[in-house]
ZAVOMAR-692457 format. One line per field, with one value per residue: residue number from 1; residue in three letters; x, y, z of N, C-alpha, C, CB in turn. Coordinates in nm, 3 decimals. Glycine has a CB too. Example, Ala and Ser with C-alpha at 12.3 -4.5 7.8 and 13.67 -1.06 7.14 Angstrom:
% ZAVOMAR-692457
lumlum = [1 / 2];
lopa = [Ala / Ser];
n_X = [1.319 / 1.285];
n_Y = [-0.569 / -0.225];
n_Z = [0.780 / 0.708];
ca_X = [1.230 / 1.367];
ca_Y = [-0.450 / -0.106];
ca_Z = [0.780 / 0.714];
c_X = [1.320 / 1.290];
c_Y = [-0.330 / 0.003];
c_Z = [0.780 / 0.787];
cb_X = [1.131 / 1.408];
cb_Y = [-0.447 / -0.060];
cb_Z = [0.905 / 0.572];
This chain:
% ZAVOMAR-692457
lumlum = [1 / 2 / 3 / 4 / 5 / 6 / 7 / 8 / 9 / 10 / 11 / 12 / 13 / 14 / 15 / 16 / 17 / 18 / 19 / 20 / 21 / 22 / 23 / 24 / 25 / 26 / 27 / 28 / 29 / 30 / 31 / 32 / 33 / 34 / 35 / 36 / 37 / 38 / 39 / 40 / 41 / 42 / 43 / 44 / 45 / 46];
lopa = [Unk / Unk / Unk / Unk / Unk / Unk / Unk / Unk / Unk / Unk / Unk / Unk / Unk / Unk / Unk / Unk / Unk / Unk / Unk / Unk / Unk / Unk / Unk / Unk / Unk / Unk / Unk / Unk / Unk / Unk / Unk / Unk / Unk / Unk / Unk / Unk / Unk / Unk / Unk / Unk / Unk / Unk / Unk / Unk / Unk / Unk];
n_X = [-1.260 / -1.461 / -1.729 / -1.793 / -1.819 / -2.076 / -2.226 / -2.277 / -2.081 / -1.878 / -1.550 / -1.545 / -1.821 / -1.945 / -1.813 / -1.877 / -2.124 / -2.184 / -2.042 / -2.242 / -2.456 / -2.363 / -2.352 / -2.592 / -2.693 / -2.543 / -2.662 / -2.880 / -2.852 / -2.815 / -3.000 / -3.244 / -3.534 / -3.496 / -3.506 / -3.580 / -3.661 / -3.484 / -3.226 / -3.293 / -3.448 / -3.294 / -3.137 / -3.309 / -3.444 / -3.544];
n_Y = [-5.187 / -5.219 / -5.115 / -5.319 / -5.534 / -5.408 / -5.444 / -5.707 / -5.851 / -6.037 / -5.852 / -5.911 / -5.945 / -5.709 / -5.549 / -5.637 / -5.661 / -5.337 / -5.235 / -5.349 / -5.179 / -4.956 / -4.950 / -4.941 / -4.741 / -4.565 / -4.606 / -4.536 / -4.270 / -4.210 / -4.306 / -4.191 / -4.354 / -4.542 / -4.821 / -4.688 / -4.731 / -4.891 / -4.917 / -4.771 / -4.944 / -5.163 / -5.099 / -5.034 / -5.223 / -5.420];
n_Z = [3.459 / 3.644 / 3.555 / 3.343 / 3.530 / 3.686 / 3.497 / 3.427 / 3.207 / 3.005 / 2.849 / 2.631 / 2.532 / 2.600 / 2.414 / 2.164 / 2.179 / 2.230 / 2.005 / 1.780 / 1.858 / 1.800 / 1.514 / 1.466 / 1.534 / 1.359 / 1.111 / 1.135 / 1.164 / 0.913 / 0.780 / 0.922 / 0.897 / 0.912 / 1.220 / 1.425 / 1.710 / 1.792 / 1.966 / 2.185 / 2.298 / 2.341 / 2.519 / 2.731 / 2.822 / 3.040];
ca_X = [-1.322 / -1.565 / -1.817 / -1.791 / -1.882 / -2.184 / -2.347 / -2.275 / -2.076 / -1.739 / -1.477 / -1.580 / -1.950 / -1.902 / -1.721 / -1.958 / -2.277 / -2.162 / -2.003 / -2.353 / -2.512 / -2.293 / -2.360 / -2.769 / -2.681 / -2.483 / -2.728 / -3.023 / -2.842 / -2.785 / -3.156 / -3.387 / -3.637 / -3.465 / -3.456 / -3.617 / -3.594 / -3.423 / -3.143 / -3.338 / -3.541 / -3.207 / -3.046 / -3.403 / -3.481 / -3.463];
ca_Y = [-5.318 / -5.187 / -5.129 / -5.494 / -5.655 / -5.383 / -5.449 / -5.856 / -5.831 / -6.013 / -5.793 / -5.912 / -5.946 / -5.543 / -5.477 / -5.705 / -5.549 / -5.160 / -5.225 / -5.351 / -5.040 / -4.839 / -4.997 / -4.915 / -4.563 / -4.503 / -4.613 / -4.436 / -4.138 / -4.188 / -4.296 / -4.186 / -4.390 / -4.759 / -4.855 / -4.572 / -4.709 / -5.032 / -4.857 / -4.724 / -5.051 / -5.245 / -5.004 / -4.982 / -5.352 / -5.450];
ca_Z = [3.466 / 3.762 / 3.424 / 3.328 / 3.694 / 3.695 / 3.377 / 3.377 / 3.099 / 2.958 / 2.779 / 2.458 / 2.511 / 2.556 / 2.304 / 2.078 / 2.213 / 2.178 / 1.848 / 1.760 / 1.892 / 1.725 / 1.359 / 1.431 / 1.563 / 1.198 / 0.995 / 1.160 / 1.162 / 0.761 / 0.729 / 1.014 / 0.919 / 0.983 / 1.313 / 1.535 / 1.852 / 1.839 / 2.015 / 2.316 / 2.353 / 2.380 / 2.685 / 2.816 / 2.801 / 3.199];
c_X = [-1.444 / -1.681 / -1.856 / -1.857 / -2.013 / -2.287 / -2.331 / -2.209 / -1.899 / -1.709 / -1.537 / -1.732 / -1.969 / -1.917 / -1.838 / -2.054 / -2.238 / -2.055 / -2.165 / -2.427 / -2.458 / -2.336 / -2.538 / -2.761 / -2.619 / -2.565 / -2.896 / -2.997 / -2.793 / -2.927 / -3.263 / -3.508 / -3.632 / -3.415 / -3.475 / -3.606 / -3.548 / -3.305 / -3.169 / -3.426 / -3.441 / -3.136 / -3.190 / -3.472 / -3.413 / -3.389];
c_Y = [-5.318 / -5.209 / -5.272 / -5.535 / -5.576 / -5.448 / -5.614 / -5.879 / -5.893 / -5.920 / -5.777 / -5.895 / -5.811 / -5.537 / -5.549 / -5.613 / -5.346 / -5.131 / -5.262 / -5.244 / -4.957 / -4.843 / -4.947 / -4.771 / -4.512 / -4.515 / -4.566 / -4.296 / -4.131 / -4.200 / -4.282 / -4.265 / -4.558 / -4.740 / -4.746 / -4.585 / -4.825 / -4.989 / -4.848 / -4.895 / -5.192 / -5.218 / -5.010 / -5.122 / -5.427 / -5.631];
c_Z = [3.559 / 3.637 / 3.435 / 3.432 / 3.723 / 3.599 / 3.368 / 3.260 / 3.126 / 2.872 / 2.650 / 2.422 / 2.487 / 2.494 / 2.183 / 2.109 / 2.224 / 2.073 / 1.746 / 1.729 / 1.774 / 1.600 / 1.350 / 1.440 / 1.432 / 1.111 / 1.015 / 1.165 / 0.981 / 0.720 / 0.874 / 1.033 / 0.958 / 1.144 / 1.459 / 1.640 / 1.875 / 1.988 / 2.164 / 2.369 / 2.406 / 2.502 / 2.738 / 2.876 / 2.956 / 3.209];
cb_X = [-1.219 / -1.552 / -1.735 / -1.645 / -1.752 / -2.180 / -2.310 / -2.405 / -2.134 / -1.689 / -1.366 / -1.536 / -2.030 / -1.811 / -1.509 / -1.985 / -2.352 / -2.107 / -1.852 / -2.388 / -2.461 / -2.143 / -2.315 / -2.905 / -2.564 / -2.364 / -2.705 / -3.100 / -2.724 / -2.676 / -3.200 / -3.447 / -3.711 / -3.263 / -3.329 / -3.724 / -3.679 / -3.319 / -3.133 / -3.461 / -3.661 / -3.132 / -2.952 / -3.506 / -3.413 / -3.622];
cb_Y = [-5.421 / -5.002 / -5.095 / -5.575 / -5.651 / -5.269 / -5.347 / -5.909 / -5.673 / -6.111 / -5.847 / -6.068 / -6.004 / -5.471 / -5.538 / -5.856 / -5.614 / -5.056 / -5.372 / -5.398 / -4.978 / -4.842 / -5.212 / -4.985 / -4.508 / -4.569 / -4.765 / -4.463 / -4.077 / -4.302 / -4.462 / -4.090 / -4.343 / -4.885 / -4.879 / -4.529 / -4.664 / -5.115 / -4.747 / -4.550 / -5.097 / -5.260 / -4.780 / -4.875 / -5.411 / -5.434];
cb_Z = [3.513 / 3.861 / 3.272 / 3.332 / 3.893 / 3.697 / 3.197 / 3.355 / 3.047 / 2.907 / 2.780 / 2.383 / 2.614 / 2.549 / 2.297 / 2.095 / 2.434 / 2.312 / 1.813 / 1.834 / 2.045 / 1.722 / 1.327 / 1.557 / 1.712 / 1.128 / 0.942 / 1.303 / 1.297 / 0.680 / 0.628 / 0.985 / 0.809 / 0.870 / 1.258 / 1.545 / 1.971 / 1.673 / 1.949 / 2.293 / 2.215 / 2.288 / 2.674 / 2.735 / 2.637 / 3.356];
């Protein structure tokens, strides 16, 4: 739960937001060309 209280984050918001992730990271690794850096611009995004 330490995670959680760093990043500002409820349980579910988590789990919502890196189930998200996950669904762009599958379908850029099936098509390379959708979605090149959404990924990095969302973790990089201060």
């Amino acid at each position: 739960m330490r995670h959680l209280e760093e990043v500002h984050m409820s349980y579910i918001s988590h789990l919502n937001h890196a189930w998200r992730l996950s669904f762009v990271l599958l379908v850029h690794g099936l098509a390379p060309w959708i979605w090149t850096h959404k990924v990095r611009d969302e973790i990089c995004d201060p």
